[in-house]
N, C-alpha and C positions, 0 to 999 in steps of 0.2 A: 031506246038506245042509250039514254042517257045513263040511266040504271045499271044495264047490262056492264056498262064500260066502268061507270062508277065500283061496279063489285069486283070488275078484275083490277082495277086498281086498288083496293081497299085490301083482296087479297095477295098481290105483290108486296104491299108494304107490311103488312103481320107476317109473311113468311118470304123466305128466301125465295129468292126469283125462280134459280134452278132447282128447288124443294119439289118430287116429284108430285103434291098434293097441289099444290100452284097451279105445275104443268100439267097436271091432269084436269085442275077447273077451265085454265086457260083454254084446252083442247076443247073438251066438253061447250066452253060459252061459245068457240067460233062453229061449232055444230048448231045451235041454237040461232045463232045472230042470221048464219044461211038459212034454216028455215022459216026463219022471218023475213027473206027477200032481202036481208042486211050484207050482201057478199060482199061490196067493197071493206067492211068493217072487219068481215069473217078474216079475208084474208089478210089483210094485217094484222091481227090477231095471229094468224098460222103462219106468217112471215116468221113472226116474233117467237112462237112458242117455238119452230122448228129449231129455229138460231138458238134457242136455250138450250133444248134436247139433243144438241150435237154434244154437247160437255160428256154424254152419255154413252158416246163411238155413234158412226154411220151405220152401221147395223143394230145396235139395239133397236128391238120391238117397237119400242114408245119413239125414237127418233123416225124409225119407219111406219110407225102410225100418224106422226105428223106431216110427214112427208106425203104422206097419202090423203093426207085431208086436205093440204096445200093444193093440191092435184085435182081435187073435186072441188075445192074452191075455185082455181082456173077454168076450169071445165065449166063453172056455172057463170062465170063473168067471158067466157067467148076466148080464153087467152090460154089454153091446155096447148101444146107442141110448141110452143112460138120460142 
């Protein structure tokens, strides 16, 4: 875990937070951290990426793909409708 987190911070700081290559590692690492059983991590991770990808409108693709990974991250921690 410690890695995982280490790399997304390492890539926040070389590039722009909102820089879609971020937001797309970001996406990508909280896909990964869940299938590692890491879902409390995932989903802050997708708290965080989604809060970015709003700068983007509520319907772009990419905000509604994080949106939807947020959603399977609740869904895998017990907390999806709540």
């Amino acid at each position: 875990m410690r890695e995982s987190g280490g790399a997304a911070r390492q890539a926040g700081q070389n590039c722009r937070r909102e820089h879609p290559d971020t937001l797309r590692s970001a996406y990508n690492l909280a896909i990964g951290l869940r299938a590692m059983g890491e879902n409390q991590a995932a989903r802050e991770l997708d708290e965080d990426t989604l809060a970015r990808r709003r700068v983007l409108g509520e319907d772009h693709p990419d905000t509604l793909d994080s949106a939807n990974n947020l959603t399977i991250g609740l869904r895998a921690l017990g907390e999806a409708g709540r």
